[in-house]
C-alpha positions in Angstrom: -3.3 3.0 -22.3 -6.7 2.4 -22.0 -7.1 -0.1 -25.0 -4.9 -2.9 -25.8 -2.1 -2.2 -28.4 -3.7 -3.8 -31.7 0.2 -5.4 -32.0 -0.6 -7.6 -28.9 -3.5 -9.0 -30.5 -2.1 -9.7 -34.0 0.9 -11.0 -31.9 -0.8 -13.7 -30.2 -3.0 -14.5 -33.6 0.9 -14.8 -35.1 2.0 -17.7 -32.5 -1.4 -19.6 -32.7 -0.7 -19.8 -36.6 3.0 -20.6 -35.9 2.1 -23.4 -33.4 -0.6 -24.9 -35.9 1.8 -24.6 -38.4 4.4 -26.9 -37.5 2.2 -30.1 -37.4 0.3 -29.0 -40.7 3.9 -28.7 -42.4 4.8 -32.1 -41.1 1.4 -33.4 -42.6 2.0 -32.1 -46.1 5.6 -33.3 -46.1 4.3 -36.7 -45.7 1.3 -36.1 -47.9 -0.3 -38.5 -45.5 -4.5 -39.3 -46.1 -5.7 -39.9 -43.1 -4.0 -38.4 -39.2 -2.3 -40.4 -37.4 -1.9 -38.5 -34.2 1.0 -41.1 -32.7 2.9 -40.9 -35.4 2.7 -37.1 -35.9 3.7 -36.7 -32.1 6.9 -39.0 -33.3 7.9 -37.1 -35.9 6.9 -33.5 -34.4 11.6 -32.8 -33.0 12.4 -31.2 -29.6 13.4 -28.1 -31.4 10.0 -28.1 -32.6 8.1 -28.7 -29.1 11.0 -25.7 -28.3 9.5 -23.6 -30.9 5.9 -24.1 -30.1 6.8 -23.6 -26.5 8.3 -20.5 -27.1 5.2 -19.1 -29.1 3.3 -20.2 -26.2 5.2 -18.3 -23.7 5.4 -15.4 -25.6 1.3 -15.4 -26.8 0.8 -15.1 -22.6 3.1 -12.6 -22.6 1.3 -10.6 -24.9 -2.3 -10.6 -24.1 -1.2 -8.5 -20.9 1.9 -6.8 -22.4 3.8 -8.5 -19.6 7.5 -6.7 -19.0 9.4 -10.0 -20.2 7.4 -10.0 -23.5 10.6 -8.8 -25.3 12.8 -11.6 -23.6 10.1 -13.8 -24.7 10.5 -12.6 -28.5 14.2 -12.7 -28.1 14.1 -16.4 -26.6 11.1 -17.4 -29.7 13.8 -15.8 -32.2 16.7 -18.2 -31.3 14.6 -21.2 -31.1 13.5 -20.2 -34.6 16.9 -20.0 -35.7 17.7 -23.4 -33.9 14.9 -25.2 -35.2 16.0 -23.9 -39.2 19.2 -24.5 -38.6 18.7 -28.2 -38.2 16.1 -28.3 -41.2 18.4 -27.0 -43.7 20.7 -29.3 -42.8 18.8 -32.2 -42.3 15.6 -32.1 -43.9 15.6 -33.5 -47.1 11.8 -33.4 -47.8 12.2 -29.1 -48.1 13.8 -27.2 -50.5 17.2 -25.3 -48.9 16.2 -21.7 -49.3 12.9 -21.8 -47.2 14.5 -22.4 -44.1 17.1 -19.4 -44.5 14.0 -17.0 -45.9 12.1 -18.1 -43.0 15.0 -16.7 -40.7 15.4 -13.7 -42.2 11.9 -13.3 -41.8 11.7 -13.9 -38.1 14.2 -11.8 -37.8 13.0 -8.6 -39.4 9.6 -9.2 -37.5 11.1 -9.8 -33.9 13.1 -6.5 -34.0 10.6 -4.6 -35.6 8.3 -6.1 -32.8 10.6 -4.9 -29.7 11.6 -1.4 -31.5 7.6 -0.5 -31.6 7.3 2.5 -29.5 3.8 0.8 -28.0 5.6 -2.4 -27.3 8.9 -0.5 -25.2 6.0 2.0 -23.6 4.0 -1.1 -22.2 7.2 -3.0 -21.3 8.4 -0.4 -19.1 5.5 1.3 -17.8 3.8 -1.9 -16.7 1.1 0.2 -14.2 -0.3 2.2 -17.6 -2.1 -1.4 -19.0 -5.1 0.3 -17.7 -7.1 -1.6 -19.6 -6.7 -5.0 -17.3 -8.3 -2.8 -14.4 -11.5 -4.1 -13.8 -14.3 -1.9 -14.6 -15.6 -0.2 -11.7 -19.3 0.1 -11.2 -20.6 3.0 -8.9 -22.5 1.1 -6.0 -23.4 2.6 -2.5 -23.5 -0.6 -0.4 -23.0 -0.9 3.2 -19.6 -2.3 4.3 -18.1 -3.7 7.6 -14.5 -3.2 8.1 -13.0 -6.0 11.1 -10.2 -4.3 12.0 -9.9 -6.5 15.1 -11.5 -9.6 17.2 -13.1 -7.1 18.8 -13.9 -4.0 16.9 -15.2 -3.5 13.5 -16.4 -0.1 11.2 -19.5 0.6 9.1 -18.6 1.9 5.9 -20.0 2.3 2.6 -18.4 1.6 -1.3 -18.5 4.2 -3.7 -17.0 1.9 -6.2 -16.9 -1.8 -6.7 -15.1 -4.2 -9.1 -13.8 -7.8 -8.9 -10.9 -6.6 -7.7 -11.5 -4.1 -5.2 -13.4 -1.2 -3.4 -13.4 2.5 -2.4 -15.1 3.0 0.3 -15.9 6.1 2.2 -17.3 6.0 6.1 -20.7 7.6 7.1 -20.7 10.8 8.5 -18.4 11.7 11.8 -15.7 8.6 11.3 -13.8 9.5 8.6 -11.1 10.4 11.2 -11.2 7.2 12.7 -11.2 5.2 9.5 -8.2 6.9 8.1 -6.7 6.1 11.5 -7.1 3.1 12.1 -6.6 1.5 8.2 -2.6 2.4 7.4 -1.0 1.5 4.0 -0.3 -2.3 3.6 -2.9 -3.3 6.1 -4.7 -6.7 6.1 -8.4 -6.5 7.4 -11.6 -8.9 6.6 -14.7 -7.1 5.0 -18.0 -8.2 4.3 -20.2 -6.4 2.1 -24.4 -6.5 2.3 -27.3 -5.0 0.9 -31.2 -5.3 1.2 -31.6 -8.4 -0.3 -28.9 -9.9 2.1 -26.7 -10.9 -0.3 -23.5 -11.0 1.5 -19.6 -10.9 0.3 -17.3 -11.6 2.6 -13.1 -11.7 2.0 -10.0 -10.8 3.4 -8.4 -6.9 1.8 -5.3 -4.8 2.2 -5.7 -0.8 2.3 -3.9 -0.1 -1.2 -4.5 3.7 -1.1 -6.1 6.6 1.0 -7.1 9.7 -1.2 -8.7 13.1 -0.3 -11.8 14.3 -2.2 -11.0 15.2 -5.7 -13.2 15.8 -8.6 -16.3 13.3 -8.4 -14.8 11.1 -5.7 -14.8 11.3 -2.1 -12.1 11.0 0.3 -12.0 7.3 1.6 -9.9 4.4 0.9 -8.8 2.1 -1.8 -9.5 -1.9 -0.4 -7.9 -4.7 -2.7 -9.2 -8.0 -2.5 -7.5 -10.9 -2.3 -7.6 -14.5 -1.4 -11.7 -14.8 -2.7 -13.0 -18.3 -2.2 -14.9 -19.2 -5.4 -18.3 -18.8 -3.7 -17.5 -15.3 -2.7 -16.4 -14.8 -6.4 -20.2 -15.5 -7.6 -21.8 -13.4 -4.4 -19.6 -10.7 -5.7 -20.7 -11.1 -9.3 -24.4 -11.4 -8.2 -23.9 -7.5 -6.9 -21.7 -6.5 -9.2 -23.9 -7.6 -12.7 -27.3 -6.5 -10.2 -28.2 -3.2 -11.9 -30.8 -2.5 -8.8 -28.6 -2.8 -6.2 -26.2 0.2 -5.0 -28.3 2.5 -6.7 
């Protein structure tokens, strides 16, 4: 999938309403004039805060489609059920029908929710959310590989992102560079250009392709562990529109 499923976005718009909701309700059941935010804390109930904590959960689940999204729902559901449970019999500020109708709501929209064939798709094929894969910007930049103390390779990127890199060696070393860098392996990089700005982090070898279509054969880098300087050296190159050209 290369967009979003439109249901993830009007899911987490549906458990930002449901979170403001609660305290607005609580408001106009006390038809108070002015806020009082101590006392609306006080009279905000656990299964509330377990109500609001379950849309919260679930609207983080949803902005990446995250597998346990439906246990999320699932969880959101009960504590729904829970929380109305305890209004109709409690509350006496409420009429004794809303709570039930608000139930069956839930309940029609939380299983209509998980049987959405976009929803059970992203669930269980959690590497086709392609679109939280950075976009990649085509930039020739030189690149030293450390593989060691004492030995290191010039390369050069084909592709950059915040994420990542492919990189491809000069001529006469692709042997060696497909050698040396296995699957899984940890190496340091550090990535320059004419205008010496410099990016410099530590990167595993996630994948090692052969030439195919408009791509090279080279190697897949992922970075990881970026200080949060590096993180602005590397958008500096990456939003530069001169550089890599």
């Amino acid at each position: 999938m290369t967009k979003r499923p439109t249901l993830l976005i009007f899911t987490c718009l549906v458990m930002i309403g449901i979170i403001i909701s609660i305290p607005l309700q609580i408001l106009a059941q006390t038809e108070v004039t002015a806020i009082n935010y101590n006392i609306l804390l006080q009279q905000i109930t656990v299964f509330n805060w377990l109500v609001m904590i379950s849309c919260f959960m679930t609207m983080m689940f949803a902005i990446n489609g995250h597998k346990l999204l439906p246990v999320s729902v699932i969880f959101l559901l009960l504590s729904i059920h829970i929380n109305n449970y305890f209004v109709f019999k409690y509350a006496v500020n409420i009429d004794w029908y809303i709570p039930l109708i608000a139930s069956c709501l839930s309940s029609i929209l939380a299983f209509s929710f998980l049987l959405n064939k976009n929803i059970r798709y992203t669930a269980n094929n959690q590497d086709k959310r392609w679109w939280l894969i950075p976009k990649r910007h085509q930039k020739t930049l030189p690149i030293w590989i450390v593989l060691d103390d004492s030995r290191c390779v010039l390369a050069h990127t084909f592709d950059l992102s915040k994420t990542g890199t492919f990189i491809s060696t000069i001529d006469g070393l692709e042997n060696k560079l497909q050698s040396e860098l296995e699957l899984g392996r940890d190496v340091k990089i550090l990535i320059g250009d004419k205008d010496d700005i410099e990016f410099h982090c530590n990167a595993s070898v996630v994948r090692k392709t052969q030439a195919k279509g408009n791509y090279p054969s080279g190697i897949g880098l992922h970075f990881h562990n970026i200080p949060i300087i590096e993180k602005f050296h590397l958008s500096r190159i990456l939003n530069n529109p001169s550089l890599g050209l």
